[in-house]
C-alpha positions as CSV (number, residue, x, y, z in Angstrom):
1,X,69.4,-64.5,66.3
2,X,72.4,-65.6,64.1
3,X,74.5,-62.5,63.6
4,X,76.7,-62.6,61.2
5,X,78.6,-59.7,62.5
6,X,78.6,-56.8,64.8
7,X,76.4,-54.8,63.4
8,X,73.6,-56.9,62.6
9,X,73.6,-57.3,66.5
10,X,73.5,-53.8,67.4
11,X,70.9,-53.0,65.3
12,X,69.0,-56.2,66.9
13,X,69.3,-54.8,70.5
14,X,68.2,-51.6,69.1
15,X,65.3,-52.4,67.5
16,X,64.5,-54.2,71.0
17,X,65.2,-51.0,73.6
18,X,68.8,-52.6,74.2
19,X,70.9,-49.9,73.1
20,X,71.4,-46.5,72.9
21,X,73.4,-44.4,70.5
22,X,75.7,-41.5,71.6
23,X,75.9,-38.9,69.6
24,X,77.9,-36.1,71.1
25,X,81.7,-36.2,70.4
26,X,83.4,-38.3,73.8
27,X,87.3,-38.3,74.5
28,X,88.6,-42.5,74.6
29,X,91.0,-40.6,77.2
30,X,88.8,-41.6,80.3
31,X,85.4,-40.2,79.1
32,X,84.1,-43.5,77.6
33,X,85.1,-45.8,80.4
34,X,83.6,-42.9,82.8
35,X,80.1,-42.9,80.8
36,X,80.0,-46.9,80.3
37,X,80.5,-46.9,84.8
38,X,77.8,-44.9,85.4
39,X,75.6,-46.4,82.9
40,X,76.2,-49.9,83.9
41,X,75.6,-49.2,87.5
42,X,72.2,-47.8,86.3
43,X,71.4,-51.1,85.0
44,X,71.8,-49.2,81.4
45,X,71.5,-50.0,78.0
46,X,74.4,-51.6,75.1
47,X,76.1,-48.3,74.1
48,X,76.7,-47.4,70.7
49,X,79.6,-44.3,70.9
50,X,78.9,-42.9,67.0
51,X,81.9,-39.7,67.6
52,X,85.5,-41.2,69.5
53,X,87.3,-38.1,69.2
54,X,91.2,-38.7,67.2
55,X,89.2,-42.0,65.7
56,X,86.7,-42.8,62.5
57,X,85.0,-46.1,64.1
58,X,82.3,-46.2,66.2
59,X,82.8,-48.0,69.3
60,X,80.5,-49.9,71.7
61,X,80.0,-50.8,75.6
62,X,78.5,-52.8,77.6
63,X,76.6,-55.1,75.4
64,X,76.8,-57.7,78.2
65,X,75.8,-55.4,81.1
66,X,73.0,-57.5,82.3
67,X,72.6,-61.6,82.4
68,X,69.4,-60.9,80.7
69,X,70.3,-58.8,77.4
70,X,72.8,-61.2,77.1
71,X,70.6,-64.1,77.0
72,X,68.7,-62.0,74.3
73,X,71.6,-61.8,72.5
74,X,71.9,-65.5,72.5
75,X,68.0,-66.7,72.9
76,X,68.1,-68.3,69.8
77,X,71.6,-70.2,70.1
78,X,71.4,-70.8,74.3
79,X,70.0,-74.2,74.9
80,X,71.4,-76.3,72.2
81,X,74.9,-74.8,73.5
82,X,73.9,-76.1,76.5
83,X,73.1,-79.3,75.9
84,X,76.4,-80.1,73.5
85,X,78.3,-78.9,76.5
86,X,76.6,-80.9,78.9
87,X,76.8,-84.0,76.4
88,X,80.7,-83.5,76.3
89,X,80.8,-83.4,79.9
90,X,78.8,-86.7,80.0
91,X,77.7,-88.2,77.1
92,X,76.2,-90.5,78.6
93,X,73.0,-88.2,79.1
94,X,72.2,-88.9,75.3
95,X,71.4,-92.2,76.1
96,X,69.8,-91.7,79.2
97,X,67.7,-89.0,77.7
98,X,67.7,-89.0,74.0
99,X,64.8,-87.1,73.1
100,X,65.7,-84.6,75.2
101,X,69.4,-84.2,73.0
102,X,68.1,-85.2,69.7
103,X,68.6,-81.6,68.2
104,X,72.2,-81.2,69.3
105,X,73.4,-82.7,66.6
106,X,71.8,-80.4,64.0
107,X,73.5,-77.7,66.4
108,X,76.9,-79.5,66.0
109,X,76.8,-79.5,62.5
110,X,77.1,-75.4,62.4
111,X,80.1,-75.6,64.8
112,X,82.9,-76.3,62.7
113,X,85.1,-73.4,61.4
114,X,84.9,-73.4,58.0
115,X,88.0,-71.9,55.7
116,X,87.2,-69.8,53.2
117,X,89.8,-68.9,50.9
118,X,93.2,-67.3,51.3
119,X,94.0,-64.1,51.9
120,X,92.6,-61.2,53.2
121,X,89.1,-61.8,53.3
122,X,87.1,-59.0,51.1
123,X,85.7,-55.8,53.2
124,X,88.8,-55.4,54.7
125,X,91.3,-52.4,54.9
126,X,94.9,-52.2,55.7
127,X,94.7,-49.6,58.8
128,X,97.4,-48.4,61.7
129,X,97.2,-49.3,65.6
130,X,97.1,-45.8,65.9
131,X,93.4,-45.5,63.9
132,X,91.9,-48.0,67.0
133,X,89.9,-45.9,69.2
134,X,92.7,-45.7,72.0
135,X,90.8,-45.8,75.1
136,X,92.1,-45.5,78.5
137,X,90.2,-46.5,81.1
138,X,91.6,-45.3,84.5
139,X,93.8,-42.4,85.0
140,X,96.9,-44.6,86.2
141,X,96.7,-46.7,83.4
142,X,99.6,-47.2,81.2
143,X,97.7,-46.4,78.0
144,X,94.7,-47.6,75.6
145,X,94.0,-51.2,75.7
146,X,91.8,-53.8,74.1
147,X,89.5,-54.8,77.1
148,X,87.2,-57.3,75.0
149,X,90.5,-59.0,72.2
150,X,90.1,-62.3,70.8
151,X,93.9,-63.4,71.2
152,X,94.5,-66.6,68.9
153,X,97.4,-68.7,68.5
154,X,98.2,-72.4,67.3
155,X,100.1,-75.1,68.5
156,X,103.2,-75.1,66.8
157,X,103.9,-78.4,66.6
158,X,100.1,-79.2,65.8
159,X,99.3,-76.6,63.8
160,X,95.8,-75.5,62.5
161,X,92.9,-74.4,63.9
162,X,91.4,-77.4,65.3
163,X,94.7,-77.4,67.7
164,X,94.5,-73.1,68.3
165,X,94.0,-71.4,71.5
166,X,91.0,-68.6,72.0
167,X,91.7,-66.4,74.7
168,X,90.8,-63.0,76.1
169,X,94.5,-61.5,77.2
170,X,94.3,-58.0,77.4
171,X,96.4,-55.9,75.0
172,X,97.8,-52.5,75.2
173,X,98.1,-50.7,72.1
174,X,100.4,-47.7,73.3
175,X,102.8,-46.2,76.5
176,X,105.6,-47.5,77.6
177,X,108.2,-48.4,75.6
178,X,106.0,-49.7,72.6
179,X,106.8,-48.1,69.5
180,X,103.5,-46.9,68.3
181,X,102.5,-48.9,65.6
182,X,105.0,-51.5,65.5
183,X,104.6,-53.1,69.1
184,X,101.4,-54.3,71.0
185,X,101.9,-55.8,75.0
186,X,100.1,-58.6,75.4
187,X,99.4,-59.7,79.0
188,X,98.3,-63.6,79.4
189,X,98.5,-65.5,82.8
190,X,99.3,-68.6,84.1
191,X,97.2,-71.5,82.8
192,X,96.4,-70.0,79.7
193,X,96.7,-71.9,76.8
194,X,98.9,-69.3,74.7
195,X,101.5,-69.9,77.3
196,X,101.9,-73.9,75.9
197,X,102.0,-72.8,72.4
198,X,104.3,-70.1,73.0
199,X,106.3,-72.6,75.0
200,X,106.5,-74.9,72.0
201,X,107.4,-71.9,69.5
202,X,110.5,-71.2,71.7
203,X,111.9,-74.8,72.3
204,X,111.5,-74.8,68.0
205,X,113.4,-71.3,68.3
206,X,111.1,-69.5,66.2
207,X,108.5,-67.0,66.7
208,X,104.7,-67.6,67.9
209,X,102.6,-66.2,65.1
210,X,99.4,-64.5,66.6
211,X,96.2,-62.7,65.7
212,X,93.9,-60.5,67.9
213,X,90.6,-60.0,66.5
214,X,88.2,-57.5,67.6
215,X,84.7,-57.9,67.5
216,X,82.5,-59.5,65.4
217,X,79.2,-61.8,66.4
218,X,79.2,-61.4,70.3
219,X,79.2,-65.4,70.4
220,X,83.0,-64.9,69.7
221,X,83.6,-62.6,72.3
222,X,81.9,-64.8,74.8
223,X,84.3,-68.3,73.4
224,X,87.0,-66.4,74.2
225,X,86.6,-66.7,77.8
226,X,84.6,-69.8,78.0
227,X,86.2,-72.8,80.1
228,X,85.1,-75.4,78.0
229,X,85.4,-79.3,79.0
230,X,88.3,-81.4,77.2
231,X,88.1,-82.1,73.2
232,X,85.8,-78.7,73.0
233,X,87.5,-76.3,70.8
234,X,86.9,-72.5,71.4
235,X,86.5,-72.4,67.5
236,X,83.8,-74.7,67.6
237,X,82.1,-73.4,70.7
238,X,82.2,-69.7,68.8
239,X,80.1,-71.7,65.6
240,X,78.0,-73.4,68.0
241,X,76.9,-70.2,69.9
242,X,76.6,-67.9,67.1
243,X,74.6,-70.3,65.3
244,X,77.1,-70.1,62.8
245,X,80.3,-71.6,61.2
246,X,83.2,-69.6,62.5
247,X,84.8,-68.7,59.3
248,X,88.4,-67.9,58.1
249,X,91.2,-67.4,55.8
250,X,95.4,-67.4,56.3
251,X,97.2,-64.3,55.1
252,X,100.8,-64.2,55.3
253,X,100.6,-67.8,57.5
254,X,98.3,-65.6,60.1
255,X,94.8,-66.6,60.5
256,X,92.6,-63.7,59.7
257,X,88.3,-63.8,61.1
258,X,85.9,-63.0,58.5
259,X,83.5,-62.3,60.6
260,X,85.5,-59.6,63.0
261,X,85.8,-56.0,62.7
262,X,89.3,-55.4,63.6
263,X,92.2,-58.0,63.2
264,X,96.0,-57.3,64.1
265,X,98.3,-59.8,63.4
266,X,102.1,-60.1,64.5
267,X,104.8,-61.8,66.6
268,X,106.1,-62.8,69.3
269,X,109.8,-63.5,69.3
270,X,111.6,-65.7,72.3
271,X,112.6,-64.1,74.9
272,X,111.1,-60.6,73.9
273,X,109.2,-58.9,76.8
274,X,109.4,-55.1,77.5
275,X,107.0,-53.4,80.5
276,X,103.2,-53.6,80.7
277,X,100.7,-52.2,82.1
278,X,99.6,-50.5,84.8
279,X,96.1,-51.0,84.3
280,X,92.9,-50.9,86.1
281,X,91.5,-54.6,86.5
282,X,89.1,-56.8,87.5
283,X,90.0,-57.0,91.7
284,X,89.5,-53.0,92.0
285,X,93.5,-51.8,92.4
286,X,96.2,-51.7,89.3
287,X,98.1,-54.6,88.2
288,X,101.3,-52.9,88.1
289,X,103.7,-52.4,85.1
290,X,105.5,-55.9,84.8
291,X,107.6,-57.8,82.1
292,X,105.3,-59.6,79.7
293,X,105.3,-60.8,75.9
294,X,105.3,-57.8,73.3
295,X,104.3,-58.6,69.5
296,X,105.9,-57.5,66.2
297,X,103.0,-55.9,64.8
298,X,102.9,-57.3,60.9
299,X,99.5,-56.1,59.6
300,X,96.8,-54.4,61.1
301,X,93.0,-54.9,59.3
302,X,89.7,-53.3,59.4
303,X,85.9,-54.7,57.9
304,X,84.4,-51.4,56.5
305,X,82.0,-49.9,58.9
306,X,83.6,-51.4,61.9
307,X,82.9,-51.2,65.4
308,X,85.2,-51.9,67.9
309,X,83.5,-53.5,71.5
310,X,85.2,-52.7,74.5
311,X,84.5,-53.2,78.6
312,X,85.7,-51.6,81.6
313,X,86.9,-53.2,84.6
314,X,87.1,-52.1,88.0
315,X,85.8,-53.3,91.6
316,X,83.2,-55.6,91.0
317,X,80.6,-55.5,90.2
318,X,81.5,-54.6,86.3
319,X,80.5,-55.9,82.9
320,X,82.6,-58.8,83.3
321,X,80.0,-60.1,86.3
322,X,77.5,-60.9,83.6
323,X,80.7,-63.0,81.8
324,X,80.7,-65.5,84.9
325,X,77.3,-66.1,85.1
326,X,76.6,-67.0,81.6
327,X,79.6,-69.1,81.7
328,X,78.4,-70.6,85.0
329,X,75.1,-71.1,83.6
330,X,76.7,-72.8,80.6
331,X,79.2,-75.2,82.4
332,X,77.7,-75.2,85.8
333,X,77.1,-78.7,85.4
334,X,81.2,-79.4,83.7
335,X,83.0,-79.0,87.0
336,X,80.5,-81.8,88.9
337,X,81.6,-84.4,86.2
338,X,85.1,-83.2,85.7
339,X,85.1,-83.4,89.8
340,X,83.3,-86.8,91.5
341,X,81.6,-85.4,95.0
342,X,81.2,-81.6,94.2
343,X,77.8,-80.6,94.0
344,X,78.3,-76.7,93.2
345,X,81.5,-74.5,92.9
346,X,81.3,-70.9,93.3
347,X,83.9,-67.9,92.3
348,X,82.7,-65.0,94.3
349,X,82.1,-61.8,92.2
350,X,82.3,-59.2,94.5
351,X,85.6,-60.8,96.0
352,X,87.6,-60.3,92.4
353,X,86.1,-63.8,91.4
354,X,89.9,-65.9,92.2
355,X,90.2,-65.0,95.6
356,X,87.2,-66.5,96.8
357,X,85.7,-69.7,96.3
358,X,82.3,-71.1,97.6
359,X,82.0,-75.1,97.8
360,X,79.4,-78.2,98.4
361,X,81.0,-81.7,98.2
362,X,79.6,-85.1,99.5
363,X,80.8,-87.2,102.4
364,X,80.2,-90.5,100.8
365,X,83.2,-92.9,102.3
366,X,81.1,-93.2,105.7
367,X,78.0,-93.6,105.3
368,X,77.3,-96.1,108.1
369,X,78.4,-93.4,110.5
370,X,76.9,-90.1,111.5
371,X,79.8,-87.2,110.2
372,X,82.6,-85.9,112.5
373,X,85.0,-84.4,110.5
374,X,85.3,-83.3,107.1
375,X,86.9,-86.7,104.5
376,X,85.9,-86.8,101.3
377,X,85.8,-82.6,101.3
378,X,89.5,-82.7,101.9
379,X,90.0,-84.8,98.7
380,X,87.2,-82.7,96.9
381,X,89.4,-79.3,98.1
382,X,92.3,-80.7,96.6
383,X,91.3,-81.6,93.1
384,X,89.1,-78.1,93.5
385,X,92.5,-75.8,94.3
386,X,94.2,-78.0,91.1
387,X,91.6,-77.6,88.5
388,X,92.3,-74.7,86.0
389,X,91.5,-71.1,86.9
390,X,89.8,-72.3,90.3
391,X,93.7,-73.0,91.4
392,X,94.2,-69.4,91.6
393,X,91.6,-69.2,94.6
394,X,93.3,-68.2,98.0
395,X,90.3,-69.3,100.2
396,X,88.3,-72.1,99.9
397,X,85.0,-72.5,102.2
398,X,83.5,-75.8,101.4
399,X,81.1,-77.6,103.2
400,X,78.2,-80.9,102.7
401,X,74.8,-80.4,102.8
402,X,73.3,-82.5,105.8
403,X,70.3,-81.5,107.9
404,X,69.5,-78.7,105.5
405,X,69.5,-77.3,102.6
406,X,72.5,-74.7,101.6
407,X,73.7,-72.7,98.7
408,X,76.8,-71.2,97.9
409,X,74.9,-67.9,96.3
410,X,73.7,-67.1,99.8
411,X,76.9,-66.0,100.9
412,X,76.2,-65.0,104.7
413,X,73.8,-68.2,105.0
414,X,76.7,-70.1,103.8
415,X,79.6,-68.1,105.8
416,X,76.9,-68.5,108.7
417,X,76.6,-72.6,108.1
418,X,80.3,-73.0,108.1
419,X,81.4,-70.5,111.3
420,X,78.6,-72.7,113.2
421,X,80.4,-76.3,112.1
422,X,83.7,-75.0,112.0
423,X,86.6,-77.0,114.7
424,X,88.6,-74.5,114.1
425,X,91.7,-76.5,115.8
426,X,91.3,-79.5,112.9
427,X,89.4,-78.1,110.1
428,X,91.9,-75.0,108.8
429,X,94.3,-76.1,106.2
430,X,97.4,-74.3,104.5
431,X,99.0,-74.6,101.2
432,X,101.8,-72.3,101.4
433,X,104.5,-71.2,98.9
434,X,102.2,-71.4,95.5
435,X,100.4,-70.0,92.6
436,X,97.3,-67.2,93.1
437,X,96.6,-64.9,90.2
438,X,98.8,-62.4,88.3
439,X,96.5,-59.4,89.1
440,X,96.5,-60.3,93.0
441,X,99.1,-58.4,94.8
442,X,98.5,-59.5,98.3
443,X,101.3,-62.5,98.4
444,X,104.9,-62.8,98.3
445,X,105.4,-61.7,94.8
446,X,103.8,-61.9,90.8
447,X,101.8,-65.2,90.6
448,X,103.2,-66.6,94.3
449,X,101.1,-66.7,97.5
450,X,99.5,-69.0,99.3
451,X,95.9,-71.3,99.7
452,X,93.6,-71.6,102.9
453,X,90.9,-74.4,103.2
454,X,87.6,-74.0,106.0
455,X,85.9,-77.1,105.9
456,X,83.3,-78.1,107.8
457,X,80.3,-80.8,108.4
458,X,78.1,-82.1,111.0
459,X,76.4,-80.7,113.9
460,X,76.0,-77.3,114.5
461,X,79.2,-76.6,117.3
462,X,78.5,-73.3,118.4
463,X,75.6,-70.3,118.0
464,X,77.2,-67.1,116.4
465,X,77.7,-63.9,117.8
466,X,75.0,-60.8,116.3
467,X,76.3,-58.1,118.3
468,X,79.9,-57.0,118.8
469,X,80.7,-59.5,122.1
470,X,81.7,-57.6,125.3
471,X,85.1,-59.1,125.0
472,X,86.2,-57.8,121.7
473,X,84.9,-54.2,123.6
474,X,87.1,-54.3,126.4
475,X,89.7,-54.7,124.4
476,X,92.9,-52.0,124.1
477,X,95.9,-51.6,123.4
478,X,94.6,-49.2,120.3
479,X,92.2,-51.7,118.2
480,X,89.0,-50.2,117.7
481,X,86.3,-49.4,116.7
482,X,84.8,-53.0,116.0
483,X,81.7,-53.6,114.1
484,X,79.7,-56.5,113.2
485,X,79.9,-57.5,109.6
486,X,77.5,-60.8,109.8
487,X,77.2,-63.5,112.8
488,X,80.5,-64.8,113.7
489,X,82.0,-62.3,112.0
490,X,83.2,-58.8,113.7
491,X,85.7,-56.0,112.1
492,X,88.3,-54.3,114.5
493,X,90.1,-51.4,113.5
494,X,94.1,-51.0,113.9
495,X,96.7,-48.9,113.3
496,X,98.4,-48.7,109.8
497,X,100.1,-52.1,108.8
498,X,103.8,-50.9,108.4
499,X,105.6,-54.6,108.5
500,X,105.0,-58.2,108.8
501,X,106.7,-58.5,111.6
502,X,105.7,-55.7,113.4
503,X,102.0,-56.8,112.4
504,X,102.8,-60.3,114.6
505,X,104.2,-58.5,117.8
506,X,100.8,-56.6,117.7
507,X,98.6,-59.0,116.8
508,X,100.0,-61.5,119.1
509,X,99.3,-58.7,121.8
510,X,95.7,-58.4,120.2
511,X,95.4,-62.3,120.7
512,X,96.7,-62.4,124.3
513,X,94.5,-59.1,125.3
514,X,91.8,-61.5,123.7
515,X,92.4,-65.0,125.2
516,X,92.6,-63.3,128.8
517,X,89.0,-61.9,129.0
518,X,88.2,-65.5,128.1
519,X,86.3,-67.8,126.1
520,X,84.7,-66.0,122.7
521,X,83.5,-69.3,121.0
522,X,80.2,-67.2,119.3
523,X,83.0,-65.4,117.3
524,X,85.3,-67.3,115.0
525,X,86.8,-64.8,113.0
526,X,87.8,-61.3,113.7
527,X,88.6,-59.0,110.3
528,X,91.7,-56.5,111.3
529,X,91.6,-53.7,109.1
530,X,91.9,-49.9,108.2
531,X,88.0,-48.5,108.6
532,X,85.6,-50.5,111.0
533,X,82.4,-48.9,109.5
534,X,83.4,-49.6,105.8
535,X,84.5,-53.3,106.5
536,X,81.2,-53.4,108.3
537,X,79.1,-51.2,105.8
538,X,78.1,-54.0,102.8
539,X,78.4,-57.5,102.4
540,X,80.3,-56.7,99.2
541,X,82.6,-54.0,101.3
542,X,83.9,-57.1,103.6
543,X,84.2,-59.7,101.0
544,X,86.2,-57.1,98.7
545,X,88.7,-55.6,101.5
546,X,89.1,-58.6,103.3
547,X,90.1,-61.5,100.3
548,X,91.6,-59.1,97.8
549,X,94.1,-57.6,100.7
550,X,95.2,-60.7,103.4
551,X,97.4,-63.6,101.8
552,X,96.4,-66.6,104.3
553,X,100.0,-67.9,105.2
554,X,101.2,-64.5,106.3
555,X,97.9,-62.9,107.1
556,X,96.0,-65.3,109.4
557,X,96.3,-65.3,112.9
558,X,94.8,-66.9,115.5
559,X,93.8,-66.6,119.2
560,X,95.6,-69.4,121.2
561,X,97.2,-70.4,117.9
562,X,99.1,-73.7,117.9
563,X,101.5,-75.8,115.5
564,X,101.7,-79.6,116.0
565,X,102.8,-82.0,113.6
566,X,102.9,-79.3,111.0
567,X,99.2,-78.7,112.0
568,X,98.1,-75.0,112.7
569,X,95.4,-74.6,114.8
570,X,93.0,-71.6,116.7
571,X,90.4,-70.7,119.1
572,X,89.7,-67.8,117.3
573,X,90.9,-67.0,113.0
574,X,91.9,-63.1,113.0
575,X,92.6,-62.0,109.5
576,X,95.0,-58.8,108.8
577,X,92.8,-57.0,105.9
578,X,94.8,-54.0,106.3
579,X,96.2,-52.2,103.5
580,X,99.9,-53.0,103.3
581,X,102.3,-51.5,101.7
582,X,103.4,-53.5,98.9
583,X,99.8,-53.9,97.5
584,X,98.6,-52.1,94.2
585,X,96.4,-49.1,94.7
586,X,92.8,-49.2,94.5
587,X,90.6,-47.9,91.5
588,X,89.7,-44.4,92.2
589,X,87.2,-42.5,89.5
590,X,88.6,-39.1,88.5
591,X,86.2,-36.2,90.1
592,X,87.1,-34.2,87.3
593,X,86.3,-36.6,84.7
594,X,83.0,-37.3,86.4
595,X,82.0,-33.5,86.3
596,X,82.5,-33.7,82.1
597,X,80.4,-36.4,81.0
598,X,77.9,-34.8,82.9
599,X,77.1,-33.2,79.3
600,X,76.0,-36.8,77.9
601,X,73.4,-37.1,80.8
602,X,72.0,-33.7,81.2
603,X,68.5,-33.3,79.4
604,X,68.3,-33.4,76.0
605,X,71.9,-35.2,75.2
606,X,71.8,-38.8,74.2
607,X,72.0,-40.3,77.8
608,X,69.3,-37.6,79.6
609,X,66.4,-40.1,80.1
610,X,68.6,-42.4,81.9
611,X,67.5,-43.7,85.5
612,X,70.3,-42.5,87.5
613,X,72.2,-44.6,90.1
């Protein structure tokens, strides 16, 4: 389908079984976020939320809660997006192939925005910030925020829309010291693409003139997070997804989306930042309240009937899962021609996506000799760790496929491949004093951390341990309980982490304790941490704690650790996952919350047929 808007797709899912409407009254204060949790666990519907209480628009959730209603959404659009995608990221496939193409360009021709007129585009109202539905999703939250904005901004010194940037950088309407109204936060990271134009605006010494528009066909959601190969425009993507032109007008030198449901346009001046946040995010804790850009709100607009799409995000998994595997699905097959040798890439989910990377490369510059030790990987690690958003990543496991096959998406199979290749006195290696992501608050400070690669090839080195090994039970000096997690892998409890450096006298007592009851080659790494049964509980449980909580320069130890020629080295990798003190807190649902939108799922209320979790 081609929606031309919003609601054309709501009704769509409807008419389909993909969306239910909610009827009773529900508070934005906590209620909505609460009610889209519990439905998107349930593997729920698109929810359509008729009532937000203090607010006259309707809102809607989770309209990407599943890969597969969002491939409905876009069944009609999906391959041809595909395939211009895959043409930019090697165009020579057109020639190799060019029946298989010969409709992209008929696709290409509906990609261009197209400007249509001046001014406010007609539908529109003049409105407030204050007549948004202010939703706030968790209770230590700074206040409502836009979970699902289209931020735009243009290159000053190229301007137009061919030269804009498309991004999804959360907003927060009210708190703090925003003056209702007047003053939105807006929160972008490093490597966005606002951050060069706004760069530009304040070496010209004016202001960055931005728009945030809300809603609209979903294929403009989606652009706004795509990470689309060089030359693509997220303009162009939106028209080439949507199956439609993107279409716009300038009002007061701000461009305005005729197609969205909400648009607020405003400033931001040099120099101007004021506190923002906290706010419940995407790696399960708060990003805390930190300086960041805040606009001069000039207008705010509204298309009559407008509904305004939001998301919730939390520990994964959330709605924002389904974002990264359409987008994987979509540009899986960018990063292997924007990076010679890698054969897959893979962000892990229930990790917070940036911490955790999964990798196959090639060994291709010996092939006259059986492999040894990882080459080419190292080279493939390095462009990896310096390509876009995948140089937020802390840890890197990469590996080459040789005597069988392996996939990143099997995540024990491939933790399991690696811990059995691993020479873990040659094949660990440390980037220290760098860049990780905003929202990650296990390193040194906002955006600073550090990078840790495992590679490994050839034979398999060493079978893995599936029970907790004797040694790690005879153990003292107060570590304990340990629990197996997966082979190779076993969680030991500790006390509370209370410093650094008291975390390397006891550790380097753990590792002593360790290296005297002797060899323990079946187990390569050893997860310190808070609760032994949790760590151990899920899959997702260890791959959460553990990469979202240890930064690798100051968190990995090692039994019989060694430094030569700047080289670190182990017999044994222990990782500190415990808590620590400086980290954000984790995402906690309110029990009291939970108890009231218990009303929306009883029988009879608009959610009462719903399969429970």
């Amino acid at each position: 389908m081609s929606y031309r808007n919003m609601e054309e797709c709501i009704i769509d899912l409807e008419k389909h079984g993909h969306l239910i409407r909610i009827h009773e009254e529900v508070d934005p204060h906590l209620e909505m976020a609460a009610i889209h949790m519990k439905v998107y666990e349930a593997g729920g519907p698109a929810l359509l939320f008729e009532k937000v209480r203090g607010s006259k628009y309707r809102a809607v959730s989770n309209l990407f809660g599943t890969i597969e209603r969002s491939k409905f959404i876009f069944r009609d659009t999906w391959e041809s997006s595909q395939a211009v995608i895959a043409l930019r990221s090697n165009p020579m496939k057109a020639l190799k192939q060019p029946l298989r193409y010969i409709g992209t360009g008929l696709a290409a021709r509906k990609a261009l925005p197209i400007k249509k007129g001046s001014g406010v585009p007609a539908g529109f109202e003049e409105i407030q910030i204050s007549d948004l539905p202010q939703i706030k999703h968790w209770q230590g939250d700074g206040g409502a925020f836009v979970t699902l904005p289209q931020v735009y901004s243009e290159d000053p010194d190229k301007p137009g829309i061919m030269n804009s940037n498309l991004g999804m950088y959360r907003i927060q309407l009210s708190g703090n010291e925003y003056e209702l109204n007047k003053e939105v936060g807006v929160h972008y990271q490093i490597h966005r693409g606002i951050g060069i134009h706004q760069a530009h605006a304040n070496r010209r010494g004016e202001p960055l003139k931005v728009s945030c528009f809300i809603g609209g066909p979903p294929a403009h959601t989606l652009s706004a997070v795509m990470p689309l190969p060089e030359g693509l425009s997220e303009m162009t993507f939106a028209g080439l997804l949507s199956g439609r032109h993107f279409r716009y007008s300038y009002a007061d030198g701000f461009c305005v989306s005729s197609d969205a449901d909400f648009v607020i346009t405003g400033e931001i001046h040099p120099g101007e930042t004021k506190p923002e946040g906290p706010f419940g995010d995407h790696l399960g804790y708060y990003s805390l309240t930190h300086p960041f850009p805040v606009m001069r709100v000039h207008k705010v607009y509204a298309k009559k009937g407008a509904i305004f799409p939001f998301t919730v995000v939390g520990r994964p998994p959330q709605e924002d899962t389904a974002f990264g595997e359409l987008i994987h699905e979509l540009t899986g097959g960018a990063i292997r021609s924007e990076i010679p040798g890698v054969k897959e890439v893979h962000a892990i989910d229930a990790a917070g996506v940036h911490p955790l990377l999964f990798a196959i490369g090639s060994e291709r510059y010996t092939p006259y000799q059986q492999l040894k030790q990882p080459a080419e990987l190292l080279t493939i690690s390095n462009r990896i760790l310096g390509t876009g958003q995948l140089s937020l990543a802390k840890y890197l496991f990469i590996t080459a496929e040789e005597d069988k096959p392996v996939s990143t998406h099997d995540i024990a199979g491939f933790l399991t491949y690696i811990l059995e290749r691993i020479n873990l006195r040659r094949d660990i290696h440390f980037q220290t004093n760098t860049t990780i992501d905003t929202l990650d608050y296990s390193g040194t400070g906002i955006n600073s951390g550090s990078k840790v690669v495992f590679a490994a090839v050839g034979e398999q080195k060493r079978s893995l341990c599936t029970e907790v090994p004797e040694v790690l039970l005879r153990v003292e000096q107060g570590w304990g309980p340990a629990a197996m997690i997966i082979p190779g892998i076993v969680a030991m409890q500790g006390k509370p982490f209370r410093d650094y450096s008291s975390a390397a006298e006891e550790i380097s007592g753990l590792s002593a304790a360790i290296a005297a009851q002797g060899a323990l080659d079946s187990c390569p790494m050893i997860i310190l941490c808070d609760d032994s049964s949790f760590m151990s509980e899920s899959l997702n449980n260890f791959l959460w704690a553990t990469f979202t909580r240890s930064n690798p320069s100051h968190d990995i130890h090692g039994v019989n650790s060694t430094v030569e020629h700047k080289h670190w080295a182990c017999d044994n990798v222990i990782i500190d996952a415990r808590v620590k003190p400086h980290q954000a807190p984790p995402l906690i649902p309110d029990p009291e919350v939970q108890r009231r939108i218990e009303r929306v799922f009883s029988e009879g209320a608009s959610l009462g047929g719903l399969r429970r979790p």
